[in-house]
Residue, then its C-alpha position, 0 to 999 in steps of 0.5 A: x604077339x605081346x603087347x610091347x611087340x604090338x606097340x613097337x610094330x605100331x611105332x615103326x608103322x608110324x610116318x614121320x614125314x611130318x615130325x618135328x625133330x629137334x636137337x641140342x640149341x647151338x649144337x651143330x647139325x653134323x654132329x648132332x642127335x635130334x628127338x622126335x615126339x610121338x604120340x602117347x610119349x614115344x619119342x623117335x631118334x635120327x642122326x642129323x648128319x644122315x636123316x635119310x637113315x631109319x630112326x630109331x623108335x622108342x615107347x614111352x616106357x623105353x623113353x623115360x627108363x633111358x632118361x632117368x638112367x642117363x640123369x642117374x649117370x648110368x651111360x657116363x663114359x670116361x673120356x678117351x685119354 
């Protein structure tokens, strides 16, 4: 097994009961997506509407490729017409 399966196995292991999920400030619950931060800058991702669904875990490497993409503009979509 590789060692980033090995790290997303050990995320996925990780209980979460006790995280602190955070969302956008003013944004409403029903329509938001909140970040939890894991140890060694993983971070995990639930929709606020279903937090009883699994969340999503993501390694720091994965975390910070996602981010500076999205400040780059690489997942800006087109509005719907």
């Amino acid at each position: 097994m590789s060692n980033e399966a090995r790290e997303k196995d050990a995320l996925y292991a990780l209980d979460l009961s006790d995280v602190e999920w955070v969302g956008a400030p003013g944004s409403d619950p029903e329509d938001r997506i909140e970040v939890a931060r894991l140890s060694g800058g993983a971070v995990a991702i639930r929709n606020a509407a279903h937090p009883e669904d699994p969340p999503l875990r993501y390694t720091a490497a994965e975390w910070e490729a996602f981010t500076l993409g999205a400040r780059d503009g690489e997942f800006d979509v087109a509005p719907h017409p």
